[in-house]
N, C-alpha and C positions, 0 to 999 in steps of 0.2 A: 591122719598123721600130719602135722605140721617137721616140714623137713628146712631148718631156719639156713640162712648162706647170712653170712655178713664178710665184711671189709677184713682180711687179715691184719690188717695195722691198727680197726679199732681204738682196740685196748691195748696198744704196745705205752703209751704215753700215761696211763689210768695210774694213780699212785693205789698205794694196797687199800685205803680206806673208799678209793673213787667203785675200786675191783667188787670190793666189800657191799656197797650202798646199791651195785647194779644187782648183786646176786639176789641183796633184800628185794627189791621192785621185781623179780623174778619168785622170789617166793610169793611175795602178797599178789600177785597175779595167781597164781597156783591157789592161793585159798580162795580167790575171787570165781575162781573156775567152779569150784566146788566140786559134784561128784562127774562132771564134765571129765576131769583131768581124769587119766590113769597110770602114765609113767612120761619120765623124759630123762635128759641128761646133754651135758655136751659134750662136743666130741672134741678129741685132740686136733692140729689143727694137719700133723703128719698123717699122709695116707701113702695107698700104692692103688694101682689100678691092676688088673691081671685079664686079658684079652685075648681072645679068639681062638680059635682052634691052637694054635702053636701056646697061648698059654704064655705069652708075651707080658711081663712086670713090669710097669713103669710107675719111677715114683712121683710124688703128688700133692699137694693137688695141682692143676698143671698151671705153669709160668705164664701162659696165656688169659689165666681169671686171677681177678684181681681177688675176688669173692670165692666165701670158701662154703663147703660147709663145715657150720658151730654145731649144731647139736638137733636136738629133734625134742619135739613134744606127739604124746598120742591120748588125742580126746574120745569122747565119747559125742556122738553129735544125731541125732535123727537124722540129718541128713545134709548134706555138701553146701546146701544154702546155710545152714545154725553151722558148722565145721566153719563156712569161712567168715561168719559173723564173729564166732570166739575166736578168729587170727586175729582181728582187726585188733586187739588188745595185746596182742605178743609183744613184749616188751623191747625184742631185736627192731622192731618199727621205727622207736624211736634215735637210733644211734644210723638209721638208714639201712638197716638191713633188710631186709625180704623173706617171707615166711608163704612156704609154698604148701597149696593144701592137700594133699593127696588120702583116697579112699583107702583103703587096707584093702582088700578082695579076701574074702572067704569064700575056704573051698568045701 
């Protein structure tokens, strides 16, 4: 799973066609993937956190990061070396984002 964090302000300045042309370079990465890819999407950028035994909400993402998380991709990869070879392409790289590679665990 690639689990992407970018810049909250981004995209605040991206006119609707700038919005439009990142999605496309996010698709053609996705057919570049080929059967690599298997789902993604991005995330709103409101959350809430919910913690500890008393079950404490706090909203989110915290004031403290500048960087949120966007959204998530979930590849297919033989193994965490080819997983983080197919990040190195994630298209959040290039606006300066970061694309964190994590294993799924089957149980």
């Amino acid at each position: 799973m690639l689990i992407l964090f970018e810049d909250g302000a981004v995209y605040q300045d991206f006119s609707p066609e700038e919005m439009q042309k990142e999605i496309e370079i996010h698709m053609k990465w996705i057919e570049e993937l080929g059967t690599h890819y298997v789902d993604g999407d991005p995330l709103k950028a409101e959350a809430r956190t919910v913690t500890g035994n008393e079950k404490v909400v706090t909203d989110g993402p915290y004031i403290e990061s500048k960087e949120l998380v966007s959204g998530y991709y979930i590849l297919k990869a033989a193994d965490m070396n080819q997983a983080t070879e197919l990040a190195k392409g994630c298209p959040v790289l290039r606006l300066g984002g970061t694309a964190e590679v994590r294993e799924i665990m089957e149980y």
